[in-house]
C-alpha positions as CSV (number, residue, x, y, z in Angstrom):
1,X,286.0,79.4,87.5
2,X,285.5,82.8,88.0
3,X,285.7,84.5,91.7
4,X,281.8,84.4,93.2
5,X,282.8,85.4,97.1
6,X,282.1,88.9,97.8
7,X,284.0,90.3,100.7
8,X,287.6,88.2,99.8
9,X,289.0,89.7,96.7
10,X,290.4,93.0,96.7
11,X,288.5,95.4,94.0
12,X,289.9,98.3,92.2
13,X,289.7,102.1,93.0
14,X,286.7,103.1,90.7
15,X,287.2,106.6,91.4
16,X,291.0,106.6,90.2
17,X,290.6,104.3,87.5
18,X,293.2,102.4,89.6
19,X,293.3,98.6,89.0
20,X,296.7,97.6,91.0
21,X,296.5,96.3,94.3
22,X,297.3,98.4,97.1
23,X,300.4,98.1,98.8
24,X,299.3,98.0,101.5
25,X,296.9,94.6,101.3
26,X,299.3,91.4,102.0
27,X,299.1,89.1,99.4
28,X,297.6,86.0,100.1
29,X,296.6,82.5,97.3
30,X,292.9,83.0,96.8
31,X,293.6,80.3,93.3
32,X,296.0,78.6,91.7
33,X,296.2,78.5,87.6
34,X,297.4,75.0,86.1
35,X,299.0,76.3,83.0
36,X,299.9,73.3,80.1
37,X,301.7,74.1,76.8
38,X,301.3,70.4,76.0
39,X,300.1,66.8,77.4
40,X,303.0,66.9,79.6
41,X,304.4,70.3,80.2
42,X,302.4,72.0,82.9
43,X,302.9,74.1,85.7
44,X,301.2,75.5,89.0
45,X,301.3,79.1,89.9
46,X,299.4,80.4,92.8
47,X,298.1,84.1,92.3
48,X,295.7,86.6,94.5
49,X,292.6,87.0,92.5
50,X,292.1,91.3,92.5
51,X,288.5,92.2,90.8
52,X,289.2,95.4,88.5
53,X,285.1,96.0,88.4
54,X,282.7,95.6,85.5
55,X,283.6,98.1,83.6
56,X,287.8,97.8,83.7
57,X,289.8,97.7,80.1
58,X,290.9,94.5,78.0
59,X,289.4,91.2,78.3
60,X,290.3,90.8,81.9
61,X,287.9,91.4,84.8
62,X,290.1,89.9,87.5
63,X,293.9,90.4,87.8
64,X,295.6,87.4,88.8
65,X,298.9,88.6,91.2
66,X,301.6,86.0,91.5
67,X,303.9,86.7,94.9
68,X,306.7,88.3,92.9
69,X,303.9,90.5,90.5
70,X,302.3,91.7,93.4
71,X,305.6,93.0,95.7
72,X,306.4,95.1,92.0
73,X,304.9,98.2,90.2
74,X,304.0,96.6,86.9
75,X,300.3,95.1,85.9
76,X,299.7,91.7,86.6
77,X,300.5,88.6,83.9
78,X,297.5,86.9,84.6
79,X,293.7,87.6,84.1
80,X,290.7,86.1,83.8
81,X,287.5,87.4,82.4
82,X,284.0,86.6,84.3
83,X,283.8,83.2,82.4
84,X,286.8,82.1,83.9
85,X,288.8,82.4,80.6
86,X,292.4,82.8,81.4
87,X,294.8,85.8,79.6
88,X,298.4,86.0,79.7
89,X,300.2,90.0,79.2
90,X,296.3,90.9,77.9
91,X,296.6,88.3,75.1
92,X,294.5,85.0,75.1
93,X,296.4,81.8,75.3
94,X,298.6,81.3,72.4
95,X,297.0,77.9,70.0
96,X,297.7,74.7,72.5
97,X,298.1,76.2,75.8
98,X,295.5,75.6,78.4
99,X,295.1,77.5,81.6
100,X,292.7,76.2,84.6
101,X,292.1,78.0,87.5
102,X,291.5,76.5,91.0
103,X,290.1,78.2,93.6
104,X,292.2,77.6,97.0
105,X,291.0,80.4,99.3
106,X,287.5,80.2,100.6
């Protein structure tokens, strides 16, 4: 499910070409990605959904910040184009893995 609010997720900088969040916004769970490798391997991660814009690079129009991501320089693990397909490191889920995303903020 992609993000439809307007007003709660953070967008990028269009005139920088800046897609990380700025420090200083606190991060807060707007979703939560149920990841599975298999029938019974999955996982919960909560993340803060950031919208890069329409135009931003790669397959991934919102970066998906877990806690630990976010309090770090580097680019988010997590994306998810408009769709609501998910990406992991820019890549698309490797063959078997599934990837839902909940929304938790309103």
């Amino acid at each position: 499910m992609a993000p439809t609010q307007s007003g709660g997720y953070g967008s990028c900088d269009e005139s920088s070409g800046e897609d990380r969040r700025p420090s200083s916004m606190p991060w807060f769970a707007t979703h939560r990605i149920v990841y599975s490798r298999g029938p019974n391997a999955s996982e919960s991660v909560e993340v803060m959904a950031w919208d890069r814009g329409a135009e931003a690079p790669g397959p991934a129009r919102y970066a998906l910040y877990t806690l630990e991501n976010a309090e770090t320089e580097s680019p988010p693990e997590w994306g998810m184009d408009a769709e609501g397909r998910v990406w992991f490191r820019g890549e698309a889920l490797p063959g078997g893995a599934t990837a839902v995303v909940e929304e938790v903020w309103a």
